[in-house]
C-alpha positions as a Markdown table, in Angstrom:
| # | Residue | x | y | z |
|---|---|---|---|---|
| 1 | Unk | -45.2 | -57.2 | 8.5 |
| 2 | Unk | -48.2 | -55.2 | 7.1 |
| 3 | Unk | -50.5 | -56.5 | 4.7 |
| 4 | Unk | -50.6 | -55.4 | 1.4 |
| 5 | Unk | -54.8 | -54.7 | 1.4 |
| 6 | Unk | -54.5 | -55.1 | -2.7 |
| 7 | Unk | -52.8 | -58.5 | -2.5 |
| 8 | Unk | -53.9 | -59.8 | 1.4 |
| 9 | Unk | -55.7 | -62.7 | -0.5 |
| 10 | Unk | -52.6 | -63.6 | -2.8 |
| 11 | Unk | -52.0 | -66.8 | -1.2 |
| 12 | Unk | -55.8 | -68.0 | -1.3 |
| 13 | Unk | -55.9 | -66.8 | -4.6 |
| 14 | Unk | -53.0 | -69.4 | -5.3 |
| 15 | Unk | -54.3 | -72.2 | -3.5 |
| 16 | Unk | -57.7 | -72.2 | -6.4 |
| 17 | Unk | -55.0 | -70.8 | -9.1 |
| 18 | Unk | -55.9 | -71.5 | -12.9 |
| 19 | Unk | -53.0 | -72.6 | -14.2 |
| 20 | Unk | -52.6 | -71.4 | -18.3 |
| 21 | Unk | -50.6 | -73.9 | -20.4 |
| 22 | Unk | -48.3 | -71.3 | -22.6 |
| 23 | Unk | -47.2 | -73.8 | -25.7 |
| 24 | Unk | -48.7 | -71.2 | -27.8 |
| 25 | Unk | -47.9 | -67.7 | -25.9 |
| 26 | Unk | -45.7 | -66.0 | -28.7 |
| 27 | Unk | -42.2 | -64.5 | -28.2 |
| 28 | Unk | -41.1 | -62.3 | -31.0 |
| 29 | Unk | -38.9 | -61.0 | -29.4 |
| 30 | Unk | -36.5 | -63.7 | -28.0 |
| 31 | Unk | -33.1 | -63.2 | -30.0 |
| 32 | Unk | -32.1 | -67.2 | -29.3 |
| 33 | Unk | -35.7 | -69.0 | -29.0 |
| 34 | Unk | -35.9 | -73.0 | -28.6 |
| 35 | Unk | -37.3 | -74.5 | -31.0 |
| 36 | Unk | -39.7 | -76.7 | -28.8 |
| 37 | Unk | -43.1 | -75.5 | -27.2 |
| 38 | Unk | -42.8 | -74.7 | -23.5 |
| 39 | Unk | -44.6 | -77.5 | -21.3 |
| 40 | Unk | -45.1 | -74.9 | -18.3 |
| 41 | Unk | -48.2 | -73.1 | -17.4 |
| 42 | Unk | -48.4 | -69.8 | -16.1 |
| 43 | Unk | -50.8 | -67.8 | -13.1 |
| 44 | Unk | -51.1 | -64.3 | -12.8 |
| 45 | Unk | -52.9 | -61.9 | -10.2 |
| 46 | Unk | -52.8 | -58.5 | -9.9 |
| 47 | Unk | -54.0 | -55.5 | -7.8 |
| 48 | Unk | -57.4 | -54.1 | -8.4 |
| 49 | Unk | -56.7 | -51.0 | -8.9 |
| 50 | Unk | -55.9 | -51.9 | -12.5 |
| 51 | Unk | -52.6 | -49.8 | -12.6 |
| 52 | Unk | -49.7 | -52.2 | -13.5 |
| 53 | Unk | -46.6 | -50.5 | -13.7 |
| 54 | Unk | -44.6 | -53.9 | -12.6 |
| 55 | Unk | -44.6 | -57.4 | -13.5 |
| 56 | Unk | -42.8 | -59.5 | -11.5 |
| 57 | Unk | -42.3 | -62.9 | -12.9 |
| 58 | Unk | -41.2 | -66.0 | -11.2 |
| 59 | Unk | -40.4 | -69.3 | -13.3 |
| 60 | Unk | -40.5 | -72.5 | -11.3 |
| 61 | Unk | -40.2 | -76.4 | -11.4 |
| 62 | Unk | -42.9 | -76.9 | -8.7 |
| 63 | Unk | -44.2 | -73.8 | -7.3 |
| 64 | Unk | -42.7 | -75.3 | -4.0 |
| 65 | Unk | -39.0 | -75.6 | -3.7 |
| 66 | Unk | -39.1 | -77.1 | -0.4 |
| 67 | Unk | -41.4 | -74.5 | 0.9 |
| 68 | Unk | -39.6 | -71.3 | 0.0 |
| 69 | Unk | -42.0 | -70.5 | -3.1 |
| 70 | Unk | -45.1 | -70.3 | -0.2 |
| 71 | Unk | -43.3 | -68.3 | 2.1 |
| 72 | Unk | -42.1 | -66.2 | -0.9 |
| 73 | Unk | -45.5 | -65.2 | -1.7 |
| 74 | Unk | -46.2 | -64.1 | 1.6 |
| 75 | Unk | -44.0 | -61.9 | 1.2 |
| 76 | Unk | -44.8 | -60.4 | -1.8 |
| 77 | Unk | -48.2 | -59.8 | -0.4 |
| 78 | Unk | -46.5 | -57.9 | 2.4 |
| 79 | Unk | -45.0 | -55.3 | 0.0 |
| 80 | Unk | -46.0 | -51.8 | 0.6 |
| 81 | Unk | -45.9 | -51.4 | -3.6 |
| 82 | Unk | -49.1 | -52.5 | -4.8 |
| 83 | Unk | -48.9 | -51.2 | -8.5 |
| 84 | Unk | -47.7 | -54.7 | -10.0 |
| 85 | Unk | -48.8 | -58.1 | -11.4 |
| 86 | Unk | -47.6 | -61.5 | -10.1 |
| 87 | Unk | -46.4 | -63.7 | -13.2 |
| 88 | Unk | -45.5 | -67.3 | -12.2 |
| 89 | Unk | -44.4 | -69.8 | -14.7 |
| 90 | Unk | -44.6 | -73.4 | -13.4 |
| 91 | Unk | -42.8 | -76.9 | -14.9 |
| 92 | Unk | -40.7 | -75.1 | -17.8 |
| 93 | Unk | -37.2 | -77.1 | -17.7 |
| 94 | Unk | -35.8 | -74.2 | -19.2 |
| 95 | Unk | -35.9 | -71.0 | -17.3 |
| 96 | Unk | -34.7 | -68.5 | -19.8 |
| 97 | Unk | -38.1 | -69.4 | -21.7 |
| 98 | Unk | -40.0 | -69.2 | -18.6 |
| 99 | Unk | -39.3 | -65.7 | -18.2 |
| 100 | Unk | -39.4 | -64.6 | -21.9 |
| 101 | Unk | -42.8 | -66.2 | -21.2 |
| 102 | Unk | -44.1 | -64.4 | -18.5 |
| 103 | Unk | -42.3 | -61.3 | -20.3 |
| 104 | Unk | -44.6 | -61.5 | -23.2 |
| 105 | Unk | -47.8 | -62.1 | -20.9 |
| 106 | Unk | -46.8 | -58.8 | -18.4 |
| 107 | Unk | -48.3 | -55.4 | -18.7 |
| 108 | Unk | -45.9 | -53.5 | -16.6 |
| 109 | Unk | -43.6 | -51.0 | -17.9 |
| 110 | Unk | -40.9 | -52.5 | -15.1 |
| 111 | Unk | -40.0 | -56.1 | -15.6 |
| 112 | Unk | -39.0 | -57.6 | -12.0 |
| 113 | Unk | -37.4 | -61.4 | -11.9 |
| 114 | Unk | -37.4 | -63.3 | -8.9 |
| 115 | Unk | -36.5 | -67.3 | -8.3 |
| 116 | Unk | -38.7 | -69.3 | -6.3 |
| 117 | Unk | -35.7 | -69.7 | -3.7 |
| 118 | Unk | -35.5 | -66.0 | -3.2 |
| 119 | Unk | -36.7 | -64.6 | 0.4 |
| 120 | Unk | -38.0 | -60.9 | 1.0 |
| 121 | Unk | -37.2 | -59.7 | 4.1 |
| 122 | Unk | -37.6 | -55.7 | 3.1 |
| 123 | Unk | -41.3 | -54.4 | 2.4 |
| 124 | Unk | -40.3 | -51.5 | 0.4 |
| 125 | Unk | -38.5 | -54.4 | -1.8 |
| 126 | Unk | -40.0 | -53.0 | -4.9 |
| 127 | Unk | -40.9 | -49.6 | -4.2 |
| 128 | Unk | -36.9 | -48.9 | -4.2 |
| 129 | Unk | -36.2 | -50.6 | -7.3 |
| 130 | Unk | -38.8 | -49.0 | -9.2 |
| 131 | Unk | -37.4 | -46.1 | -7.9 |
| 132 | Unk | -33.9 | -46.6 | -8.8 |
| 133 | Unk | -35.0 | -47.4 | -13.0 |
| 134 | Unk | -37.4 | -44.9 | -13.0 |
| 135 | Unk | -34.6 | -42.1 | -11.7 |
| 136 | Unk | -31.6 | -43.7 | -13.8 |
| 137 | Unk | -32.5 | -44.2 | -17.3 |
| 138 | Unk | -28.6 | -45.2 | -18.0 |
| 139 | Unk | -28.9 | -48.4 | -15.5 |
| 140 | Unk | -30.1 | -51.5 | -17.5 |
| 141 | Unk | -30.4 | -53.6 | -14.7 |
| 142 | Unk | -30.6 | -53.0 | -10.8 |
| 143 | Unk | -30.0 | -55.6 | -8.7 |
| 144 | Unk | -30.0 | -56.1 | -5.2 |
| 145 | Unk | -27.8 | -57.1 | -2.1 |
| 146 | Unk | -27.8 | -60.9 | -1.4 |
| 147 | Unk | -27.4 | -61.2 | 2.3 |
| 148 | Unk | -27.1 | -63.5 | 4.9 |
| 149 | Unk | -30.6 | -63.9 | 6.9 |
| 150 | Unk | -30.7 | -63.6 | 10.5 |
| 151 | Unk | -32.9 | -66.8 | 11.0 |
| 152 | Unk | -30.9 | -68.9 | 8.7 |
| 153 | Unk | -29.9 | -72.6 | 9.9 |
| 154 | Unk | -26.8 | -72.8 | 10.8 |
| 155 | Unk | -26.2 | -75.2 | 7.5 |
| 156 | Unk | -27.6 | -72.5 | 5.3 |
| 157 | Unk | -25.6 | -69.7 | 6.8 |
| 158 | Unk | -22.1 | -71.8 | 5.7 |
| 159 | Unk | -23.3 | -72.1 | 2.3 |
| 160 | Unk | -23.7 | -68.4 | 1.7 |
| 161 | Unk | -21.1 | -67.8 | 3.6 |
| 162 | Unk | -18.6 | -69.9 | 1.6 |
| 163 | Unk | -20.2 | -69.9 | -1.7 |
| 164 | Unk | -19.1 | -67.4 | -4.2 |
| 165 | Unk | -21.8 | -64.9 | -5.0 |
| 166 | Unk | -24.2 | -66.8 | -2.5 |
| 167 | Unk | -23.6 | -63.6 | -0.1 |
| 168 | Unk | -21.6 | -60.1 | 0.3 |
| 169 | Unk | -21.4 | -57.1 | 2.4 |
| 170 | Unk | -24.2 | -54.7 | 1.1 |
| 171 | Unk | -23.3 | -51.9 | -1.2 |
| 172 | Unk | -23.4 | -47.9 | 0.1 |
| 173 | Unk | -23.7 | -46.6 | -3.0 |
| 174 | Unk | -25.2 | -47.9 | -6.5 |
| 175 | Unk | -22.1 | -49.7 | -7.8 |
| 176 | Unk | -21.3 | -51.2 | -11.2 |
| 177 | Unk | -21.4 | -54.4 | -10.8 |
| 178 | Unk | -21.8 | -58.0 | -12.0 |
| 179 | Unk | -23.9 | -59.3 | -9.1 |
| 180 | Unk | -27.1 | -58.3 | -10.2 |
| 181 | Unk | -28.6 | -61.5 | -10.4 |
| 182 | Unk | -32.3 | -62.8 | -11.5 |
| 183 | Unk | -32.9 | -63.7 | -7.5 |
| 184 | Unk | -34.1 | -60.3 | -7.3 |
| 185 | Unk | -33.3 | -57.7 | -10.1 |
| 186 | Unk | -35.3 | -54.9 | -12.2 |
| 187 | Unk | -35.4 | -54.0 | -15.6 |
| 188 | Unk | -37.4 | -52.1 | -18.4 |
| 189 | Unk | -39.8 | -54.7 | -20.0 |
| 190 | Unk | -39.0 | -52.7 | -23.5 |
| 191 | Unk | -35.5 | -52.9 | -23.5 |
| 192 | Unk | -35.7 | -56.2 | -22.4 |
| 193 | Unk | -37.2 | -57.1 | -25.4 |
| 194 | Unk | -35.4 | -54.9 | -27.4 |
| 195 | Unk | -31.8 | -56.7 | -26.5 |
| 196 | Unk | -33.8 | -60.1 | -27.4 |
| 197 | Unk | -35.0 | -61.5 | -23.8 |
| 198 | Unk | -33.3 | -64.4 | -22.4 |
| 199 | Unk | -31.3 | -66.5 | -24.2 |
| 200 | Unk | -33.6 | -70.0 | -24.1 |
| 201 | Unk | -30.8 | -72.4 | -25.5 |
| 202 | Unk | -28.7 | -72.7 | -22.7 |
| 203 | Unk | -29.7 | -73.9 | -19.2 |
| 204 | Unk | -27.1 | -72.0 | -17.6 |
| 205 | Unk | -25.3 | -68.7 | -17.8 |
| 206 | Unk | -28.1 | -67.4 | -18.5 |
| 207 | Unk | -27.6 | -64.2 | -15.6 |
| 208 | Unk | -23.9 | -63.3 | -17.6 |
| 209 | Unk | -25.5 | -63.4 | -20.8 |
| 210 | Unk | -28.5 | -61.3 | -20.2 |
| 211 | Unk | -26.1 | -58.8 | -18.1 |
| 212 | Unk | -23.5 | -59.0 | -21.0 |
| 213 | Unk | -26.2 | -57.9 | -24.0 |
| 214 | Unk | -27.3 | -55.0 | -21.5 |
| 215 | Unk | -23.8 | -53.9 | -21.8 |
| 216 | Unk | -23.7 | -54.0 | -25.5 |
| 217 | Unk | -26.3 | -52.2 | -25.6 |
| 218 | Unk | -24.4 | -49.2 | -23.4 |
| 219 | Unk | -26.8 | -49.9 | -20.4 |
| 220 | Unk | -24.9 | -49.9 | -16.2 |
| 221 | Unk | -25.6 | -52.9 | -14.6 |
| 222 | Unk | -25.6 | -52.1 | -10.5 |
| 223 | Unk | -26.3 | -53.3 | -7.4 |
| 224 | Unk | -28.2 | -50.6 | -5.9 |
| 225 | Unk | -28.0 | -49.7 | -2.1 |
| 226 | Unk | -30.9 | -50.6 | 0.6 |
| 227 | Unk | -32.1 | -53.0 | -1.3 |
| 228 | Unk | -31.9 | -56.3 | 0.4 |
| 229 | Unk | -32.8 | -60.0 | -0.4 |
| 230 | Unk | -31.9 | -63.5 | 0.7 |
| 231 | Unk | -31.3 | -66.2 | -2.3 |
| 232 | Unk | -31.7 | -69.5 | -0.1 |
| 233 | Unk | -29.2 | -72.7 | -1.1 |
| 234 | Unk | -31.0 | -75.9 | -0.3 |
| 235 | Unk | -31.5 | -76.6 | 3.1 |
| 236 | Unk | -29.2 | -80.0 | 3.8 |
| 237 | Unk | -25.9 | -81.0 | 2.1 |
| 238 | Unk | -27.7 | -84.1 | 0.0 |
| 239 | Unk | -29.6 | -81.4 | -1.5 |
| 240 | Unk | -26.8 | -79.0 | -2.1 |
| 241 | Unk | -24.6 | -81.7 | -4.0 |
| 242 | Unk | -27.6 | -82.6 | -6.4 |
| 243 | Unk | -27.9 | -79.1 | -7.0 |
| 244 | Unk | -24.1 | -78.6 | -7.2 |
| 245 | Unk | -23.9 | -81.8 | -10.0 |
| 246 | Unk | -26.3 | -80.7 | -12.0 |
| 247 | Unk | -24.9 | -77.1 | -12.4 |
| 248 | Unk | -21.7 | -79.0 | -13.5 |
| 249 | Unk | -23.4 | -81.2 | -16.2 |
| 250 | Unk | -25.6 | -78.1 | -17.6 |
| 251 | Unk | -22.2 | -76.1 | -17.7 |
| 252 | Unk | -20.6 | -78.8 | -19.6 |
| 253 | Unk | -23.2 | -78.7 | -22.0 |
| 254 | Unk | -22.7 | -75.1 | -22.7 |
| 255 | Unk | -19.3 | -75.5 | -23.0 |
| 256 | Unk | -19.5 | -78.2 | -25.6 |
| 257 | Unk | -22.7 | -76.8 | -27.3 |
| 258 | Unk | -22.0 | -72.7 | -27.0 |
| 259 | Unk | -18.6 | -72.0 | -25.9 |
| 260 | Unk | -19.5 | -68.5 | -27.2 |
| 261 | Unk | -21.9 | -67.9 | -24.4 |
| 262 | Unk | -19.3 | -69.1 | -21.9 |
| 263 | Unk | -18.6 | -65.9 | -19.5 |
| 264 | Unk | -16.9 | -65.5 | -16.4 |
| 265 | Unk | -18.9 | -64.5 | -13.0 |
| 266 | Unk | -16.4 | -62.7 | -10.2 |
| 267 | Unk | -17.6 | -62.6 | -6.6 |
| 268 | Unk | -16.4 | -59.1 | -6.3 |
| 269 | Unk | -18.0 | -55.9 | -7.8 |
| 270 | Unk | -16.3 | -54.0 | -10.6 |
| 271 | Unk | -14.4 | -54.8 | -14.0 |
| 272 | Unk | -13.8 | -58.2 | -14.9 |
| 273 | Unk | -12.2 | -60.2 | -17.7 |
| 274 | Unk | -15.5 | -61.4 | -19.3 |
| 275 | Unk | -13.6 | -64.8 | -21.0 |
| 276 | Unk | -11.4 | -67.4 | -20.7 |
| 277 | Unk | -9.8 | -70.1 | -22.6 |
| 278 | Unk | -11.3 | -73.5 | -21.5 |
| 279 | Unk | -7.8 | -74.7 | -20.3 |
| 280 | Unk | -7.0 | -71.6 | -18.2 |
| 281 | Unk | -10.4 | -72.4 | -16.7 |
| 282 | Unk | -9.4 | -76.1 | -16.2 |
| 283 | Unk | -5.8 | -75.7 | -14.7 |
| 284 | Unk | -6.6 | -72.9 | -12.1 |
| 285 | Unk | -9.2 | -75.9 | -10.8 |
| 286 | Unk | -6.9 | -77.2 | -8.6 |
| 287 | Unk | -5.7 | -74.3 | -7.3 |
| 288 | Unk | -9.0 | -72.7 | -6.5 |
| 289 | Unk | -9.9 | -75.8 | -4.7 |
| 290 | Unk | -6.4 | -75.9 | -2.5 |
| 291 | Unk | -7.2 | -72.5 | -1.6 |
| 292 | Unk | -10.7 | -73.5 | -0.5 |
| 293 | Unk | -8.9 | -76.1 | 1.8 |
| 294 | Unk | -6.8 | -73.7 | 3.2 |
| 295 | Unk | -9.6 | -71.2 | 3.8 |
| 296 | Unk | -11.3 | -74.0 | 5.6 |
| 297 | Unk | -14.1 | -73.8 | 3.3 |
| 298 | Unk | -15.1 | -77.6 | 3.6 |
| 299 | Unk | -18.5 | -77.3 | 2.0 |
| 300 | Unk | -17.2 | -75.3 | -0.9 |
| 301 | Unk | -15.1 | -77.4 | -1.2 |
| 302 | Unk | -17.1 | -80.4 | -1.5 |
| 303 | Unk | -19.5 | -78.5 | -3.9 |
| 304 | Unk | -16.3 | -78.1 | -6.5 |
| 305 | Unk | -15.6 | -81.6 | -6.5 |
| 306 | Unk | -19.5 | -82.5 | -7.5 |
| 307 | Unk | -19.7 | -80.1 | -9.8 |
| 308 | Unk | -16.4 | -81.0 | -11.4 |
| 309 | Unk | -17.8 | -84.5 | -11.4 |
| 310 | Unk | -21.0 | -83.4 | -13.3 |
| 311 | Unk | -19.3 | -81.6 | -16.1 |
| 312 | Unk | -17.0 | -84.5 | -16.1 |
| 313 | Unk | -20.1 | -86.6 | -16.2 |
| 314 | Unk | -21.6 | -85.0 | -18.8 |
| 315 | Unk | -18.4 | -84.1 | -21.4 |
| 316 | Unk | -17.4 | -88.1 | -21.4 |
| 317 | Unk | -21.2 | -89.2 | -21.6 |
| 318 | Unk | -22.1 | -86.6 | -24.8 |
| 319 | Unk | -18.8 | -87.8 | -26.7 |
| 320 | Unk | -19.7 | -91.6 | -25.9 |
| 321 | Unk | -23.1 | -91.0 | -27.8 |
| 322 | Unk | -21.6 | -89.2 | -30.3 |
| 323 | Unk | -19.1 | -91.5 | -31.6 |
| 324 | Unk | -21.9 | -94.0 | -31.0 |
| 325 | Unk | -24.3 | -92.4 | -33.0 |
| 326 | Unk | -21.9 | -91.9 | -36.0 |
């Protein structure tokens, strides 16, 4: 790939980043804020040119991930749009803070979110979805097509391939959908705001929330067509079921917390029923995880069982304290 001229120097640039600490970078905005000060820091650059049109902001533990975050910003310096600013938001537990963060910090009329796991394989990446929300002024959101990549390990390529939502077959046509996902989606940095950002109280859902006030509001959510991007899992299975507990204790906590902000995600595109009862959600468990077996989805079926084990975990552990406490 081409070098973007504007942004060739992006990843010397990061290796002598200044890191700002954002404890005190205000968020009027934010509908749902947490109370505490963010302990993350945050680096920008930007092209020369001075012209911002898009922010793209990336929150992250480490600015790592095992590698992906480098290789990401190689990418990003390869894209033929050069009209944007590079927000990333480093060591903020919470990521719905993180990017109401780097959304009060951007200039850019377009608010782009990426994960530090996200591969670009496409250099017109941005060009098309700047395109797409500056032709449709009814989409809220635009996502793109999470694909299989052609180099994957052969690990990697059965997680996405078994995994809900890790992977699907790319859209022809812009398509309602519920699949946009922060890996790689575009919005208006104003009506962002004006639906209240992200909400920074729960440390997951966070993607069906955001997509759900963008509907209130009367806004499409899409996947948009040609636009490909590659959200990696962790590369080894060790690292896949620490990922897979965790989820399951952070979803627990919602669910005992904010069972309001509980909302379904389908792995198909299209209507959905948005809720369900916790013990609808609790007895088709089983049954989801028989038909993984006889799928022969091994991984994901290893993945349920941690994940169950995590909310588990954390659902027995939070009433322990709380009788405790009393």
């Amino acid at each position: 790939m081409e070098r973007n001229k504007n942004l060739q120097d992006l990843e010397v640039s990061f290796k002598s980043a200044f890191w700002l600490p954002v404890a005190d970078v205000e968020r009027p905005f934010v509908r749902h804020p947490h109370k505490e000060a963010s302990p993350g820091k945050a680096w920008r650059h930007s092209s020369d040119n001075g012209d911002i049109n898009l922010s793209v902001v990336i929150p992250t533990s480490d600015a790592y991930r095992g590698g992906y975050f480098l290789k990401l910003l190689s990418q990003i310096g390869c894209q033929d749009y050069s009209n944007f600013e590079l927000i990333v938001v480093r060591g903020d537990p919470r990521q719905g803070r993180a990017i109401n963060t780097g959304a009060s910090l951007a200039q850019g009329k377009h608010l782009l979110t990426l994960d530090d796991d996200t591969s670009l394989s496409d250099t017109e990446t941005f060009s098309k979805l700047v395109t797409v929300i500056d032709t449709h002024p009814e989409i809220g959101i635009a996502g793109g097509n999470n694909v299989i990549p052609k180099d994957a390990s052969f690990f990697v390529r059965r997680v996405m391939k078994e995994l809900p939502r890790r992977s699907w077959e790319p859209v022809s046509e812009i398509t309602d959908s519920d699949l946009a996902e922060h890996p790689c989606m575009i919005m208006r940095t104003a009506e962002f705001k004006s639906i209240g950002g992200e909400n920074e109280l729960i440390p997951r859902g966070l993607d069906p929330y955001l997509r759900e006030e963008y509907r209130k509001s009367g806004k499409r959510i899409v996947v948009v067509p040609n636009v490909i991007y590659h959200h990696l899992p962790p590369d080894s299975l060790n690292k896949l079921l620490k990922q897979s507990f965790r989820n399951g204790r952070q979803a627990a906590y919602v669910n005992r917390n904010y069972p309001q902000w509980v909302i379904e995600t389908p792995s198909k595109h299209g209507a959905f029923v948005p809720r369900r009862p916790l013990w609808q959600r609790i007895l088709r468990y089983p049954l989801r995880l028989m038909g993984t077996l006889v799928t022969g989805r091994q991984v994901w079926f290893i993945y349920q069982i941690f994940y169950a084990a995590g909310f588990v975990f954390f659902w027995i552990t939070d009433i322990w304290n709380s009788h405790t406490e009393q």
